[in-house]
N, CA, C and O atoms as a GROMACS GRO file, in nm:
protein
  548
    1UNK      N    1   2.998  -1.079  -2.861
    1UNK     CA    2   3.054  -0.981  -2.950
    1UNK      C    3   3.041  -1.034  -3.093
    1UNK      O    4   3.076  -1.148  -3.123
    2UNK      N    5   2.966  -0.907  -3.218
    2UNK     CA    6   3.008  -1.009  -3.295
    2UNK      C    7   3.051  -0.966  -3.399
    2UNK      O    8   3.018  -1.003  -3.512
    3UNK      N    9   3.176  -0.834  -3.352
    3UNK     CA   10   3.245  -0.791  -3.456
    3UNK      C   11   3.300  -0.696  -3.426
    3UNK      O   12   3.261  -0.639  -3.325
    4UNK      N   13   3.436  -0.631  -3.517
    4UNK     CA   14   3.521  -0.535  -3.439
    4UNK      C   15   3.577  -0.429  -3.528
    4UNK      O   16   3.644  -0.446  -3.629
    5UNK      N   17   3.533  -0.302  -3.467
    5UNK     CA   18   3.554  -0.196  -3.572
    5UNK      C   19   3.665  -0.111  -3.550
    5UNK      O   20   3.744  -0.144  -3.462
    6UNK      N   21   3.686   0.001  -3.619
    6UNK     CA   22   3.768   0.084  -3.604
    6UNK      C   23   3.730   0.210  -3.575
    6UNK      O   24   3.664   0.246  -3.672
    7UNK      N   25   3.735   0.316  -3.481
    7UNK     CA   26   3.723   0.462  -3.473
    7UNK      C   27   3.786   0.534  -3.619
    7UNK      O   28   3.851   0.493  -3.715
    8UNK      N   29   3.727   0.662  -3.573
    8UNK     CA   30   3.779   0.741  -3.621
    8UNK      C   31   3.939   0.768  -3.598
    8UNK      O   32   4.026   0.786  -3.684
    9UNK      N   33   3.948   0.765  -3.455
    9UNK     CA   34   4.099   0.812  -3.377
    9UNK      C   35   4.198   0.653  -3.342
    9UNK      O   36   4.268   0.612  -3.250
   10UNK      N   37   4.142   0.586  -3.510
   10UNK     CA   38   4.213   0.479  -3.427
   10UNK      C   39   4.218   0.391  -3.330
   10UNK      O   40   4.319   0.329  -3.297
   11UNK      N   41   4.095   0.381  -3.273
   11UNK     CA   42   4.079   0.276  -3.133
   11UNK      C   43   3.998   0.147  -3.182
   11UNK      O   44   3.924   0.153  -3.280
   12UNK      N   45   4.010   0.068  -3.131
   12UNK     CA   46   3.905  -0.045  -3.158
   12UNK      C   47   3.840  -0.053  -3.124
   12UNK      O   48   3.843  -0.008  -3.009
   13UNK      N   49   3.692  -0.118  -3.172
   13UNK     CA   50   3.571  -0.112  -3.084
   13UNK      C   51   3.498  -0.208  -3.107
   13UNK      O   52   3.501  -0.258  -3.220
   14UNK      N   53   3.418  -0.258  -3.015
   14UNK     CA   54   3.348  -0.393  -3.029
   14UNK      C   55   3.232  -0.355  -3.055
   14UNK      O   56   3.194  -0.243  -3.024
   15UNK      N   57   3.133  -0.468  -3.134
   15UNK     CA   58   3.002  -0.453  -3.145
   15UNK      C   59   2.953  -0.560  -3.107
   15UNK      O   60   3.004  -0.670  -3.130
   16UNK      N   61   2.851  -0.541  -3.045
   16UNK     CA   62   2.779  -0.650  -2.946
   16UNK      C   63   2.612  -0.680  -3.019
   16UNK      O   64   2.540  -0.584  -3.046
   17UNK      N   65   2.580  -0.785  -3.038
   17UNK     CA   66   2.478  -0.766  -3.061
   17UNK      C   67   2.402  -0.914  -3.000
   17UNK      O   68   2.464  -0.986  -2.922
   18UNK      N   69   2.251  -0.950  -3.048
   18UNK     CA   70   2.187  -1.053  -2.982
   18UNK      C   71   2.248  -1.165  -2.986
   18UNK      O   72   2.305  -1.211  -3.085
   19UNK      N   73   2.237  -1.229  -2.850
   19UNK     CA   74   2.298  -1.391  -2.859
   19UNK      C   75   2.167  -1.487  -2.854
   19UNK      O   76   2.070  -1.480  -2.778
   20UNK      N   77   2.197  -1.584  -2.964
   20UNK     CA   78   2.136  -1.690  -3.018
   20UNK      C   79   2.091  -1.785  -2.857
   20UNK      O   80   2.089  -1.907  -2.844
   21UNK      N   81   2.066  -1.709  -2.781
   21UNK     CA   82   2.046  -1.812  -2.645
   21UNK      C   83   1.882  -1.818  -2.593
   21UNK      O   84   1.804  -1.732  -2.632
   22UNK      N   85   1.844  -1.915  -2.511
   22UNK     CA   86   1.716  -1.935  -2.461
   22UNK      C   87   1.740  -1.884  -2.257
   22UNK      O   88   1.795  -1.935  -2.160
   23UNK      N   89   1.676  -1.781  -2.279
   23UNK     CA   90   1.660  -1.738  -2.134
   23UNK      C   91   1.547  -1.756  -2.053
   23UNK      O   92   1.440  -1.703  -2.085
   24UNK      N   93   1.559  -1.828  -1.947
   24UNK     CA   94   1.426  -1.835  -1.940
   24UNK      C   95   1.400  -1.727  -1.721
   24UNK      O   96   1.455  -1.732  -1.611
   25UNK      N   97   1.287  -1.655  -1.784
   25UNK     CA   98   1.283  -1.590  -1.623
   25UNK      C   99   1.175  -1.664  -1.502
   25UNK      O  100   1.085  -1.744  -1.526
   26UNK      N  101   1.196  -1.636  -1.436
   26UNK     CA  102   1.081  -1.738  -1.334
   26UNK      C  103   1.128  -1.702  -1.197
   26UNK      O  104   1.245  -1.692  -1.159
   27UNK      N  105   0.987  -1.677  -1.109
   27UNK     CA  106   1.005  -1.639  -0.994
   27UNK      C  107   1.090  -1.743  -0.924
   27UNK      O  108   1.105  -1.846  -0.989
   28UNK      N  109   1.147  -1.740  -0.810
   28UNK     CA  110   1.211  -1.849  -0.746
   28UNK      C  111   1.093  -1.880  -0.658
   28UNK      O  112   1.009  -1.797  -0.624
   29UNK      N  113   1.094  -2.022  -0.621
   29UNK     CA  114   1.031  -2.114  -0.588
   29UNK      C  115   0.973  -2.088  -0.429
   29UNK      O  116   1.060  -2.098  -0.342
   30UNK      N  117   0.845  -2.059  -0.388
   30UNK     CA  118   0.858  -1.985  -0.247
   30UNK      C  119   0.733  -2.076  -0.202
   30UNK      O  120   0.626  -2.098  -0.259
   31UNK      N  121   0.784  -2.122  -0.080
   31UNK     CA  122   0.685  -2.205   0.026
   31UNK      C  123   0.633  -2.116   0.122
   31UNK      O  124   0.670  -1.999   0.136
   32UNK      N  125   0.550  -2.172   0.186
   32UNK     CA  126   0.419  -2.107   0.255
   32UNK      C  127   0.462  -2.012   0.368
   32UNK      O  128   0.389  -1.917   0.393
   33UNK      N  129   0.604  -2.035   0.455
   33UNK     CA  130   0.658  -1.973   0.478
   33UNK      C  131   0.724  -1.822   0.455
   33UNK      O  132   0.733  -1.758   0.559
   34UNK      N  133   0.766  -1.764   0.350
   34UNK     CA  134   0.807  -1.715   0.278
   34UNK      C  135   0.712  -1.596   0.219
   34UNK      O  136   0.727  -1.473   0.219
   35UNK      N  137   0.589  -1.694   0.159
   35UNK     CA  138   0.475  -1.583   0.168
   35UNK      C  139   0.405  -1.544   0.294
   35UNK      O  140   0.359  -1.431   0.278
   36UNK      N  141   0.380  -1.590   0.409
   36UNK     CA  142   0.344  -1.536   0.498
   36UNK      C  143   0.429  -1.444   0.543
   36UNK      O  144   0.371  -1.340   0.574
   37UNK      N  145   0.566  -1.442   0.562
   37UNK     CA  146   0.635  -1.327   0.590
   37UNK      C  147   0.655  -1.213   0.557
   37UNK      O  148   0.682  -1.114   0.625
   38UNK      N  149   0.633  -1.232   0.390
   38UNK     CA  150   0.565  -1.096   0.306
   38UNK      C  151   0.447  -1.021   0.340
   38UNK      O  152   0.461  -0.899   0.341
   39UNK      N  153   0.319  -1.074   0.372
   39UNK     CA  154   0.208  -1.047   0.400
   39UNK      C  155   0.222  -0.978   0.563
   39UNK      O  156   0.135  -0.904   0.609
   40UNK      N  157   0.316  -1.007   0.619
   40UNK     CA  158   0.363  -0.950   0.750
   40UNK      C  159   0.389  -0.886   0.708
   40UNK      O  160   0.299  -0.820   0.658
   41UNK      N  161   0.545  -0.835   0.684
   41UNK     CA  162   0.560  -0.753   0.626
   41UNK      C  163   0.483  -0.623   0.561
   41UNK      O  164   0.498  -0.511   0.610
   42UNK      N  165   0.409  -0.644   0.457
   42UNK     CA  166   0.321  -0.593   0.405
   42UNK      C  167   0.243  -0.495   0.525
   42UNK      O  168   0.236  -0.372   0.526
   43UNK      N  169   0.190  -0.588   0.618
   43UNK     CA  170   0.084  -0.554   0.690
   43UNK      C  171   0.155  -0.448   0.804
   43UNK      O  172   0.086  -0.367   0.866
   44UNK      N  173   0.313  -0.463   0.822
   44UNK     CA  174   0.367  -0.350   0.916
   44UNK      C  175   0.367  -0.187   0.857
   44UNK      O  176   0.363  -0.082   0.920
   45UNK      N  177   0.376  -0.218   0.692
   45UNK     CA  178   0.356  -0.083   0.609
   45UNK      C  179   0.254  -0.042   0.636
   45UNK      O  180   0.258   0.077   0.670
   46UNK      N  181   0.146  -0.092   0.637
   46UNK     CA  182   0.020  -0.051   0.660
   46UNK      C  183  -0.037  -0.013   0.756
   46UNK      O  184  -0.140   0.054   0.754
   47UNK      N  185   0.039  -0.062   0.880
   47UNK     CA  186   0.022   0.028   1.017
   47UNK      C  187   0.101   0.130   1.017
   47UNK      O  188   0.061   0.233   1.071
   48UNK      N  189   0.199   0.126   0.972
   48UNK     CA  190   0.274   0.285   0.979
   48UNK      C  191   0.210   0.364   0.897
   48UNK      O  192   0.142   0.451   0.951
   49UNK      N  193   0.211   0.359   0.776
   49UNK     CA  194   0.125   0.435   0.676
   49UNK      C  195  -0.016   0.472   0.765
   49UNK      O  196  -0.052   0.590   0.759
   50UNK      N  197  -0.092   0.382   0.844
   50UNK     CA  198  -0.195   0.465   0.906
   50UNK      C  199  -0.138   0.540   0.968
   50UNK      O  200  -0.120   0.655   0.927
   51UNK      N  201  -0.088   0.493   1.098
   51UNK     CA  202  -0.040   0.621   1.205
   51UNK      C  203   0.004   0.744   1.121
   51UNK      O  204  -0.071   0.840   1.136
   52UNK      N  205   0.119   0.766   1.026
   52UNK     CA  206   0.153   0.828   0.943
   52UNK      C  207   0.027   0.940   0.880
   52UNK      O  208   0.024   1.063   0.875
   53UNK      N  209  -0.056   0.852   0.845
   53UNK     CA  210  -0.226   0.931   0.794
   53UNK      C  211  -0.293   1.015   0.879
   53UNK      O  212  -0.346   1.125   0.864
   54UNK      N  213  -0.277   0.922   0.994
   54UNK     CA  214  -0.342   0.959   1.134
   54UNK      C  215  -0.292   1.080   1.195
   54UNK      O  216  -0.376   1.152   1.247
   55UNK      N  217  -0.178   1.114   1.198
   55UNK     CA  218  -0.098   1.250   1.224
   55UNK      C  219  -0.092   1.356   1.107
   55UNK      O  220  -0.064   1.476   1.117
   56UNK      N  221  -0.130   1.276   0.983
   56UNK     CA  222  -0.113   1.387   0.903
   56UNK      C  223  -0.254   1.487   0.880
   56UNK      O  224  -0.279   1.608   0.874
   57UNK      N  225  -0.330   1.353   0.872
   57UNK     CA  226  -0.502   1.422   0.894
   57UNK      C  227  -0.535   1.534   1.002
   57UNK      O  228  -0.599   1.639   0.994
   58UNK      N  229  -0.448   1.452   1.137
   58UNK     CA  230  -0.473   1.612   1.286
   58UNK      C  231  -0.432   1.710   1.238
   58UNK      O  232  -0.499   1.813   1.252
   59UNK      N  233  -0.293   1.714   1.155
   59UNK     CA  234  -0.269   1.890   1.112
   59UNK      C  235  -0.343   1.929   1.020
   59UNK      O  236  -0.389   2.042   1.035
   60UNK      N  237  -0.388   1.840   0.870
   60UNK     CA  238  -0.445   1.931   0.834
   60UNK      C  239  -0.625   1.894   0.803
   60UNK      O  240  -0.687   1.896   0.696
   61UNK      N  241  -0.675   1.858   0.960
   61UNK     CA  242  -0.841   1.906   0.964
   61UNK      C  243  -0.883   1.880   1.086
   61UNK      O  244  -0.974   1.813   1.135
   62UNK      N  245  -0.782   1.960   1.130
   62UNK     CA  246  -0.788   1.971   1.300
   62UNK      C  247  -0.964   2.024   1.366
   62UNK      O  248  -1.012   2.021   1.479
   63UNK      N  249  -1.025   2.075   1.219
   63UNK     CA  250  -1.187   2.121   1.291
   63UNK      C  251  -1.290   1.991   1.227
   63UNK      O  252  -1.410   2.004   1.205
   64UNK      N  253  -1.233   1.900   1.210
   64UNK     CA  254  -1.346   1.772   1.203
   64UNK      C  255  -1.416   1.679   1.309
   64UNK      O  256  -1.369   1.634   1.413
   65UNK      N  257  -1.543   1.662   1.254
   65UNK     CA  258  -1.626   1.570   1.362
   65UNK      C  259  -1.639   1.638   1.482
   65UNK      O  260  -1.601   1.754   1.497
   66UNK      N  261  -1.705   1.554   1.587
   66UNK     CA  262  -1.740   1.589   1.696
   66UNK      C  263  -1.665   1.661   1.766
   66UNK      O  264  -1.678   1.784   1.769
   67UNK      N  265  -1.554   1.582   1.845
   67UNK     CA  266  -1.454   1.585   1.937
   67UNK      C  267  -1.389   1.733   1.913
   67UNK      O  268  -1.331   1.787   2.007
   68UNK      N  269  -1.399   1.807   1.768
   68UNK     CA  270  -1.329   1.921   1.752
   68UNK      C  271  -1.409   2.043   1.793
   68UNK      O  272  -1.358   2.149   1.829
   69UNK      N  273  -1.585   2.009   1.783
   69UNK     CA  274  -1.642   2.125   1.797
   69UNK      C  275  -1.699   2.101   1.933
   69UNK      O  276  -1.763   2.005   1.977
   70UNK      N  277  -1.648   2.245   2.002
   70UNK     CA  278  -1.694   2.260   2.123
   70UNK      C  279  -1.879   2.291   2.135
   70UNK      O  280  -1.967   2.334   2.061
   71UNK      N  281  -1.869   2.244   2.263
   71UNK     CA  282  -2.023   2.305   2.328
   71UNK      C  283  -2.002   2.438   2.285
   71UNK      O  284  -1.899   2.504   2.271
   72UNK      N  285  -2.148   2.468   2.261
   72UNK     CA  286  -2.226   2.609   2.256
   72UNK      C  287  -2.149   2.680   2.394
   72UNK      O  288  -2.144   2.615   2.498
   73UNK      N  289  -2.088   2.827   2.386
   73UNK     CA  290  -2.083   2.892   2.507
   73UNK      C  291  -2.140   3.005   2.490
   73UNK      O  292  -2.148   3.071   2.386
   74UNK      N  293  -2.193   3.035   2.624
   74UNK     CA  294  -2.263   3.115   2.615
   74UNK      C  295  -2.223   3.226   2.687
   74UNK      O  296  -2.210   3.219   2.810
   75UNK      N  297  -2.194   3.368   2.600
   75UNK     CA  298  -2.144   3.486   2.663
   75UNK      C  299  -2.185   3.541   2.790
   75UNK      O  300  -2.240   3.450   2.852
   76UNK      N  301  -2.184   3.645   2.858
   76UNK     CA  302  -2.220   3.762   2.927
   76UNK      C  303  -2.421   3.712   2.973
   76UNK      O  304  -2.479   3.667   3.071
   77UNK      N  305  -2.454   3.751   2.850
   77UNK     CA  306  -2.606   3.744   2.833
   77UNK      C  307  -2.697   3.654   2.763
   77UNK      O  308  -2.808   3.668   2.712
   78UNK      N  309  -2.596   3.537   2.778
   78UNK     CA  310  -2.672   3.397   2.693
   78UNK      C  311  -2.647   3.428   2.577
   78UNK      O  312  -2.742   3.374   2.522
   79UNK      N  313  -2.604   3.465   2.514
   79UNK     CA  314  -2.545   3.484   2.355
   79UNK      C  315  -2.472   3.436   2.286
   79UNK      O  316  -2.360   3.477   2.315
   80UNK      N  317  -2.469   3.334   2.166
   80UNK     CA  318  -2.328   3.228   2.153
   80UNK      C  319  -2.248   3.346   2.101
   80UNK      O  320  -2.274   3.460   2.061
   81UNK      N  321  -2.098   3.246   2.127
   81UNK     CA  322  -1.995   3.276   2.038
   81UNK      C  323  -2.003   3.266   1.937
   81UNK      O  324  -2.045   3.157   1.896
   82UNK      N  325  -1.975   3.348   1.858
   82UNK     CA  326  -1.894   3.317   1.689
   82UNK      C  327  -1.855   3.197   1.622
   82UNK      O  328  -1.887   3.118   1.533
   83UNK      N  329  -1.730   3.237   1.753
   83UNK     CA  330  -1.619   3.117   1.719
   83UNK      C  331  -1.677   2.973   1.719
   83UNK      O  332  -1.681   2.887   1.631
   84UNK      N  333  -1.715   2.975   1.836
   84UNK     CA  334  -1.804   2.815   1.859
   84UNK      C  335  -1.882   2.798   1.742
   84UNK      O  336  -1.835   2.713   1.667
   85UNK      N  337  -2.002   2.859   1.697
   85UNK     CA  338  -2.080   2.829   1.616
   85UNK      C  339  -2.003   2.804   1.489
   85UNK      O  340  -1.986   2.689   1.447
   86UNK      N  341  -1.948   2.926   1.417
   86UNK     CA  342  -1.872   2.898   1.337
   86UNK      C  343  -1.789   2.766   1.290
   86UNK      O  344  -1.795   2.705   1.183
   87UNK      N  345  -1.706   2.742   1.408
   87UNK     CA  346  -1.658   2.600   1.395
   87UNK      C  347  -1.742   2.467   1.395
   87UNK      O  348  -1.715   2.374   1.319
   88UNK      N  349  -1.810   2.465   1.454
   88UNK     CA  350  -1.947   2.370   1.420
   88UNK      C  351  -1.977   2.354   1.289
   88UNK      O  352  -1.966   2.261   1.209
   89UNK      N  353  -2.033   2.509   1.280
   89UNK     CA  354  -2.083   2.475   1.129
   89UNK      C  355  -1.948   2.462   0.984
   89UNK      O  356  -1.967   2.485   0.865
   90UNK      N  357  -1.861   2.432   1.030
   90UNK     CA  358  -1.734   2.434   0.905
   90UNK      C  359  -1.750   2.308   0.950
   90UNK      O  360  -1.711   2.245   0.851
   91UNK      N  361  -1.785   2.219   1.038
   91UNK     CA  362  -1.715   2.067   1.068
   91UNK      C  363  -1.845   1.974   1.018
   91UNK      O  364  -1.850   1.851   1.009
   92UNK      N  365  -1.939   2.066   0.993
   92UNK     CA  366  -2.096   2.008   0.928
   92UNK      C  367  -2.041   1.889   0.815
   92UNK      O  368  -1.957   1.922   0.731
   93UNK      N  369  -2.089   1.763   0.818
   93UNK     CA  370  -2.087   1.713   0.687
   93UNK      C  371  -1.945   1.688   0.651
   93UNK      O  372  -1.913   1.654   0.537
   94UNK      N  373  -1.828   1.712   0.784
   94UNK     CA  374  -1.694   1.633   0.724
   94UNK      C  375  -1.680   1.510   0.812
   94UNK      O  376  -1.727   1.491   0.924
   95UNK      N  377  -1.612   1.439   0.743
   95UNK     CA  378  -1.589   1.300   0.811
   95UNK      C  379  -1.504   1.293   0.952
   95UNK      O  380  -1.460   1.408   0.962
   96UNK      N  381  -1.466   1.232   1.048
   96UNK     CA  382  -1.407   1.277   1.154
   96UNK      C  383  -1.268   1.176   1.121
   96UNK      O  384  -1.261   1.062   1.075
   97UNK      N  385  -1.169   1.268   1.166
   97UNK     CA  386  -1.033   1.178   1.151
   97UNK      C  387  -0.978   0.991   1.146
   97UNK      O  388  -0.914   0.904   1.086
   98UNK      N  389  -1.069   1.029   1.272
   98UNK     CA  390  -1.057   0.880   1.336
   98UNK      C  391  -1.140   0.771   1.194
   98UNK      O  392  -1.083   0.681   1.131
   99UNK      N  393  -1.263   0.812   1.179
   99UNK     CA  394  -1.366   0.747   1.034
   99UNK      C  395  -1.254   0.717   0.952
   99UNK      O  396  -1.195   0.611   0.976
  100UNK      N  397  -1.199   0.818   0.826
  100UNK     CA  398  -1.079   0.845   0.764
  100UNK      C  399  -1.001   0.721   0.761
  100UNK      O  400  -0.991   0.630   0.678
  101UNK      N  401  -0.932   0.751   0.912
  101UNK     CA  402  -0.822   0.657   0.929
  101UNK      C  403  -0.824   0.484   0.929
  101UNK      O  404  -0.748   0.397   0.887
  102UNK      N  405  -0.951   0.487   0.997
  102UNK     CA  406  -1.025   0.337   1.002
  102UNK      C  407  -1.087   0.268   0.851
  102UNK      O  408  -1.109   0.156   0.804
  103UNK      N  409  -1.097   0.394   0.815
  103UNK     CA  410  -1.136   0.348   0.648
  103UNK      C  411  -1.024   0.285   0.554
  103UNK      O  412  -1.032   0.204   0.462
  104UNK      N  413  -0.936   0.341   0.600
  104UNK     CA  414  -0.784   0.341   0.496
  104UNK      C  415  -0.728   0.210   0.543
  104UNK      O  416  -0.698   0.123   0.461
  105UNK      N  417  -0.712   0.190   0.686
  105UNK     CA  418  -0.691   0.100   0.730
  105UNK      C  419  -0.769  -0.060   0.676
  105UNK      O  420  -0.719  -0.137   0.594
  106UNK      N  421  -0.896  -0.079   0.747
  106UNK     CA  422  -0.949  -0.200   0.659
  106UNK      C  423  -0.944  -0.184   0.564
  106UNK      O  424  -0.926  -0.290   0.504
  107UNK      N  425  -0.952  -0.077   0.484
  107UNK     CA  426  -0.948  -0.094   0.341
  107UNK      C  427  -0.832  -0.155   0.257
  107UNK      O  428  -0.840  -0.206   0.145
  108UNK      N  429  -0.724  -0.139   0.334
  108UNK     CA  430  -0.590  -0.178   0.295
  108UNK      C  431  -0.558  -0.320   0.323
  108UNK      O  432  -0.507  -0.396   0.242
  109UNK      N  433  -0.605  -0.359   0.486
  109UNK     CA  434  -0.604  -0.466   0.503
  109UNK      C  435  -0.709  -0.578   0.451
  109UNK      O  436  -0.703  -0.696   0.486
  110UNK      N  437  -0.789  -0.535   0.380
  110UNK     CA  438  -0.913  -0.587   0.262
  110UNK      C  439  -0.807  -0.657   0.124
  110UNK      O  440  -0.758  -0.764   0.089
  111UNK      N  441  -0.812  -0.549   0.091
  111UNK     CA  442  -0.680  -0.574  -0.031
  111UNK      C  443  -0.548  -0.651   0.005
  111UNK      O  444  -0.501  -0.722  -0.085
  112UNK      N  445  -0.494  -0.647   0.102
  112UNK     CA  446  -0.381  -0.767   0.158
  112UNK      C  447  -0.445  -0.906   0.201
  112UNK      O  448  -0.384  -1.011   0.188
  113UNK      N  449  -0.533  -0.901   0.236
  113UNK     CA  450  -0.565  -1.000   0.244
  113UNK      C  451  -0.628  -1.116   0.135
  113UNK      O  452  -0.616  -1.237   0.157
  114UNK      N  453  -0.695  -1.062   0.016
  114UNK     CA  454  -0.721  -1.078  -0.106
  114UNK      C  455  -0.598  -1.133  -0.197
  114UNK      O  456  -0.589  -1.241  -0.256
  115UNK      N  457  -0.515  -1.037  -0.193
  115UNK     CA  458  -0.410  -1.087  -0.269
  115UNK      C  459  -0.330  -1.177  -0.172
  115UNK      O  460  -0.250  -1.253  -0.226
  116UNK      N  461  -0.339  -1.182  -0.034
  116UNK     CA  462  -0.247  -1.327   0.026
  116UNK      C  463  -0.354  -1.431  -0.004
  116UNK      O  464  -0.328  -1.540  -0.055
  117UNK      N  465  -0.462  -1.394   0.027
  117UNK     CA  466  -0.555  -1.537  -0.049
  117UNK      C  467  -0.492  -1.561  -0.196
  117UNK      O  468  -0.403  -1.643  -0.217
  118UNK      N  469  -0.535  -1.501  -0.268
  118UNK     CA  470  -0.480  -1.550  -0.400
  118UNK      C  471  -0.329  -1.624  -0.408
  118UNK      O  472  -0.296  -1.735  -0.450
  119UNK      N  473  -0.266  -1.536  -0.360
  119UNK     CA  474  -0.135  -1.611  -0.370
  119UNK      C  475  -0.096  -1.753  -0.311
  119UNK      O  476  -0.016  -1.832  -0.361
  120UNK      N  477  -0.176  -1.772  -0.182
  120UNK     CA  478  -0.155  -1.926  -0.136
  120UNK      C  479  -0.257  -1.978  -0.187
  120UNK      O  480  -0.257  -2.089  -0.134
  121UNK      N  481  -0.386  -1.971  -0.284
  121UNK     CA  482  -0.411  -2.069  -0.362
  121UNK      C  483  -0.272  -2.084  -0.495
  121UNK      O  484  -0.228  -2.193  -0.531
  122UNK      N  485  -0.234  -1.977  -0.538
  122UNK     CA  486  -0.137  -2.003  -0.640
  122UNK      C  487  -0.031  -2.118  -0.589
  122UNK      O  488   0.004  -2.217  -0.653
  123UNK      N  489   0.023  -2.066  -0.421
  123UNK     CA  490   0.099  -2.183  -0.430
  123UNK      C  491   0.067  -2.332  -0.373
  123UNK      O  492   0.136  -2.432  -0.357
  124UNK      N  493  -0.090  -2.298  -0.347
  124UNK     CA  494  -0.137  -2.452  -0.353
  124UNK      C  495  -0.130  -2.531  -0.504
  124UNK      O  496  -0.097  -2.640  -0.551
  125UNK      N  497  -0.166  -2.447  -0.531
  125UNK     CA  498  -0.208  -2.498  -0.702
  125UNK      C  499  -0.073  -2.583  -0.730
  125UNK      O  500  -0.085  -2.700  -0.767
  126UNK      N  501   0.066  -2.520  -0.712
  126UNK     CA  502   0.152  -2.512  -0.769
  126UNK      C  503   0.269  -2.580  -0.721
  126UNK      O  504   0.374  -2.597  -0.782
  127UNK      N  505   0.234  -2.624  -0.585
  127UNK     CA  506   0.260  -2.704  -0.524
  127UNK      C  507   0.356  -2.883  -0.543
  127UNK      O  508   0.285  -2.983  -0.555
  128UNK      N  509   0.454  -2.893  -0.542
  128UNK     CA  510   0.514  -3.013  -0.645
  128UNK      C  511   0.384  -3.153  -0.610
  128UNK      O  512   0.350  -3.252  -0.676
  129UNK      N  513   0.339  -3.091  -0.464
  129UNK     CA  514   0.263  -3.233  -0.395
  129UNK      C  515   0.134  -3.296  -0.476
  129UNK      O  516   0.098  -3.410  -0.506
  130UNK      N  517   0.075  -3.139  -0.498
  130UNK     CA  518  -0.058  -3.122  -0.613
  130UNK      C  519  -0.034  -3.166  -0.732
  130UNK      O  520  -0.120  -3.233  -0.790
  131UNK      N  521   0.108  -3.132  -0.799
  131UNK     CA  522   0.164  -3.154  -0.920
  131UNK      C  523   0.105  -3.323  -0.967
  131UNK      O  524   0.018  -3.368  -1.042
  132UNK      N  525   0.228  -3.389  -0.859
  132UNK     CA  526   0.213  -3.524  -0.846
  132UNK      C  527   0.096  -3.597  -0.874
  132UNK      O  528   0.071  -3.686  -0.955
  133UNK      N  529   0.018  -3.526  -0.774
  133UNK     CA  530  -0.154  -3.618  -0.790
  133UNK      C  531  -0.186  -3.626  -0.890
  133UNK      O  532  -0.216  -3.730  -0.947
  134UNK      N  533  -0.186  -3.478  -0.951
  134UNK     CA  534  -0.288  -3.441  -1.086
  134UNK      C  535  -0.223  -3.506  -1.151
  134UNK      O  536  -0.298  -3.569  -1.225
  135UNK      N  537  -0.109  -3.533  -1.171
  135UNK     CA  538  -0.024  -3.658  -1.292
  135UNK      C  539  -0.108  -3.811  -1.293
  135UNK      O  540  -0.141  -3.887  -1.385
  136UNK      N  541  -0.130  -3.816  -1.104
  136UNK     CA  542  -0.180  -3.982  -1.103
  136UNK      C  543  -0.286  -3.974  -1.192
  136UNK      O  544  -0.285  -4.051  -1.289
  137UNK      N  545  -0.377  -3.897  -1.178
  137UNK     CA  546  -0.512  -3.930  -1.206
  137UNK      C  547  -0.539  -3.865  -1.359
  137UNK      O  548  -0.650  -3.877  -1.412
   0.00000   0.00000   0.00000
C-alpha cells in the first residue's frame, strides 16, 4: 500500500501500487518420471479425441470410400439402380473414414512424440548430474 485517501462519502481508501521486489517465475523442477506421465496422459486425449473423430466422421460422411458404396444391382432387366450408382459416384475421390481417422491419429502422435523428445533432451540438458560435469571440465 502506498497511500491513503479519502472518498467522496467519507470512506477511506487505499492505494496500492508497485512493490520494489524481485520475483522470480520458474517451472518447478520435473524428473523423468513426471514427464513421462504427461506424455501418457497426453496420449489418452488423443485416443479419445480419435474415437470421438471416428464417430463423428460416420454421421457426417456416412457415403465415403468403399465399404459405403454398394455393388452395382441390377433391376428386373439388368438395369442399374440410381441409387447405387449415384452413391458411388458422390463417394468418387473422398477419402474413407477409417484413412481420416488414421491420419489424425499418427499425425498427433507424430507431434507428441516430437515434443516428448524435445522435452527429455531439455531435461537431460538440465539435469543437476550434467550441470556438475560441464562445471568439471
Amino acid at each position: 500500500m502506498t497511500e491513503t485517501r479519502w472518498s467522496r462519502k467519507g470512506r477511506e481508501v487505499k492505494v496500492y501500487g508497485l512493490a520494489n521486489k524481485v520475483v522470480i517465475i520458474a517451472p518447478p523442477v520435473s524428473d523423468l518420471r513426471s514427464v513421462l506421465q504427461k506424455y501418457a496422459a497426453l496420449f489418452g486425449i488423443v485416443v479419445l479425441a480419435t474415437v470421438g473423430l471416428a464417430g463423428l466422421l460416420q454421421v457426417l460422411m456416412p457415403l465415403s470410400g468403399e465399404a459405403a458404396a454398394p455393388a452395382a444391382e441390377t433391376g428386373g432387366g439388368g438395369i442399374l439402380k440410381a441409387a447405387s450408382f449415384d452413391a458411388r459416384e458422390a463417394a468418387a475421390g473422398v477419402p474413407a473414414v477409417h484413412d481420416l481417422v488414421m491420419g489424425f491419429f499418427f499425425g498427433a502422435c507424430l507431434v507428441l512424440l516430437g515434443l516428448m523428445l524435445y522435452e527429455l533432451h531439455y531435461w537431460w540438458r538440465s539435469s543437476p548430474r550434467v550441470r556438475s560435469r560441464d562445471r568439471r571440465t
